[in-house]
SEVO-493416 format. One record per residue (C-alpha): x, y, z. Coordinates in steps of 0.05 Angstrom, whole numbers, plus 5000, padded with zeros to 4 digits. Layout:
# residues N
XYZ ...
# end
This chain:
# residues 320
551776627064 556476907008 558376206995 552176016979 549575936905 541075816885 537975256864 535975586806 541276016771 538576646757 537776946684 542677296646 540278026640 541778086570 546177796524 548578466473 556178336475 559079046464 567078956493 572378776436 575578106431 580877756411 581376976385 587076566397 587775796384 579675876375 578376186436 574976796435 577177246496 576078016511 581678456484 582278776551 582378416614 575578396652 577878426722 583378876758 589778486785 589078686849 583978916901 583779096975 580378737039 581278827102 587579287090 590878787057 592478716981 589677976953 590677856884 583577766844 585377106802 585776766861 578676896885 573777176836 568677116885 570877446947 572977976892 565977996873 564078116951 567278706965 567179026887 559578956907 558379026974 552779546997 551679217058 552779937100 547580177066 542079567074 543179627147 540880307154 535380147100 527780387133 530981067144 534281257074 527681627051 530882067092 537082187053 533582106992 527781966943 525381346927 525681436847 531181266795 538181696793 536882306758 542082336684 548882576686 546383156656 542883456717 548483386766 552183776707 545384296714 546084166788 552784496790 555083736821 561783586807 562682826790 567882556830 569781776813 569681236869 570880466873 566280366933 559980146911 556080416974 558281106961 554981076887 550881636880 551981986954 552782786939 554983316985 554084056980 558684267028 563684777002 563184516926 557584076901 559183386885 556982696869 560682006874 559881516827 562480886814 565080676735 560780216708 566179546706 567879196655 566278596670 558678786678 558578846600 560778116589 554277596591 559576976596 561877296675 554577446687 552976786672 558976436704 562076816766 554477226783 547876956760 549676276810 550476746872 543377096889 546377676933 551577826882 545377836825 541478266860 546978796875 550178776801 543278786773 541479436813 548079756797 547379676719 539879886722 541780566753 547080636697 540280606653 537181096686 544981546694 546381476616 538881826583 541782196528 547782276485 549482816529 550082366579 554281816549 559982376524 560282606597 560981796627 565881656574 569582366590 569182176662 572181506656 565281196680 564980706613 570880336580 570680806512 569980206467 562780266493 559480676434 552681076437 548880636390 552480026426 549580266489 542180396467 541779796448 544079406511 539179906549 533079706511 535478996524 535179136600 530379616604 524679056561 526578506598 526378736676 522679196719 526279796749 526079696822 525180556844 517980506798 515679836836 512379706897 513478896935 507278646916 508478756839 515578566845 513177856873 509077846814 514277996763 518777476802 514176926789 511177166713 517377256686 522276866728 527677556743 529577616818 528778406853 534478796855 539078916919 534079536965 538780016960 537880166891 530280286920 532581036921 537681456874 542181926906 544082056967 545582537006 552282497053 549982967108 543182647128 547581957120 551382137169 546982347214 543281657207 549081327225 550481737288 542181677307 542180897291 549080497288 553080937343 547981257378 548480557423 555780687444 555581407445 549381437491 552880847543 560481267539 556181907562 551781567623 558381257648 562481927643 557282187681 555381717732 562781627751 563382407751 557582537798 559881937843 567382267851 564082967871 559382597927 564682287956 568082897957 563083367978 563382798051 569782928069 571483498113 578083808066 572983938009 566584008047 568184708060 570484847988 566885307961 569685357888 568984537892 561484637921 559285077862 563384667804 559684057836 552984487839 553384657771 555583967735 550183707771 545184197743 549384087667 547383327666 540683467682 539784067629 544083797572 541183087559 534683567548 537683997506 539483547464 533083127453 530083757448 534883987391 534983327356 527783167363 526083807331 531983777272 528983067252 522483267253 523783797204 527583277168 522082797172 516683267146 520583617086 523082767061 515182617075 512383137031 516583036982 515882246983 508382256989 508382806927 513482286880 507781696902 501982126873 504282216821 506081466802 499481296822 496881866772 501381436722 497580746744 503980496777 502380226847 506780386903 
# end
């Protein structure tokens, strides 16, 4: 699937050059390299040069995320990343990744903080877009939604001093430089958060620009309820099969002992067996019990708040 390019090569988001250059021999070429030398997959270190495009996979690879998609409302609103400034007001303490599926993911255990991944390079250059991303759909999408929350992360001034004092932005990037690549963007596509799929499809086909990846749907994150996702839905298969088979084999080796004669008489093995017995049958309930009432809590607070963001857009005239 990664392999695979479109038909149609998809548009160039906007075409503001703001990174420095150099010209030797009359080639014009960026000052500072676009691209990192190296990068790691699979625990292994593979140089970039040799394979832009599996560089591109993991650099932007959010496929974690997509997997676990129809239950992110619950970790989350589905509206654009607030600015920099209000993780600042937040008390959030910005803490720089590389992983692009931990952009925007906060936790406010013991000190408040947000991940967030720099803005690369090489997303400022229209010749890569064109050349190493616009041919791959997948990779389109995901860059696309990663620079678009950048638009809605950098508001103010404010905001750009803080990216550029964070190491988000490479500092040649200046403020004016900026504005005007975001009213590039921001004229030319529709922010994915403020759309619903029926007016995407319509955008796709009126104006030719492809969705972004669904995980810039929603802005932050938050790491707790992620977690817990992941435990309910992606190991809640082998957790739920490892406990039944502890158990049954558990149960079977006290039967069998409870029918022969040295430990029929037992009475300290009689109760232990007596009171396992009645432990598998209360604690399964205890904890649907507990977990069914925890996510409905969950559930309702996300719900509210979801169905409150939707009014209002449709107070606005944006359908969703």
């Amino acid at each position: 699937m990664d392999s695979k390019t479109d038909s149609e090569q998809q548009p160039v988001p906007f075409r503001t050059s703001l990174l420095k250059t150099t010209s030797s021999d009359g080639v014009v070429e960026p000052a500072v390299p676009l691209l990192p030398a190296t990068y790691r997959k699979d625990y292994r270190i593979e140089p970039v040069q040799a394979d832009i495009h599996a560089f591109l996979n993991v650099e932007l690879n959010v496929q974690r995320l997509n997997q676990v998609h129809e239950w992110l409302w619950l970790a989350g609103l589905p509206s654009a990343p607030r600015p920099l400034h209000y993780q600042i007001v937040k008390k959030r303490e910005i803490v720089v990744t590389e992983q692009l599926d931990l952009h925007f993911v906060w936790s406010s255990s013991k000190s408040s903080s947000i991940l967030i991944k720099p803005l690369s390079r090489f997303l400022f250059c229209p010749v890569f877009w064109q050349t190493e991303i616009c041919p791959h759909q997948h990779l389109y999408e995901t860059a696309l939604g990663f620079l678009l929350s950048y638009v809605a992360l950098i508001e103010r001034e404010v905001d750009y001093n803080l990216a550029i004092n964070n190491g988000l932005f490479p500092k040649e990037i200046t403020w004016s430089g900026w504005l005007a690549l975001a009213n590039e963007i921001s004229s030319s596509l529709p922010q994915a958060p403020q759309l619903d799929e029926a007016v995407l499809s319509r955008m796709e086909a009126s104006r030719g620009c492809k969705r972004v990846n669904k995980r810039f749907n929603y802005g932050e994150l938050r790491l707790g309820r992620l977690n817990w996702i992941y435990r309910l839905t992606i190991l809640r298969r082998v957790s739920l099969i490892t406990w039944f088979a502890y158990t049954t084999i558990v149960l079977s080796a006290m039967q069998v002992g409870l029918s022969t004669k040295p430990l029929e008489d037992d009475y300290a093995f009689s109760m232990a067996s007596y009171v396992f017995s009645i432990f598998s049958i209360l604690a399964p309930l205890a904890c649907i019990v507990t977990i069914t009432v925890v996510m409905s809590f969950l559930v309702i607070v996300n719900l509210a708040r979801t169905l409150k963001i939707r009014g209002q857009k449709r107070r606005e005239g944006v359908k969703v």
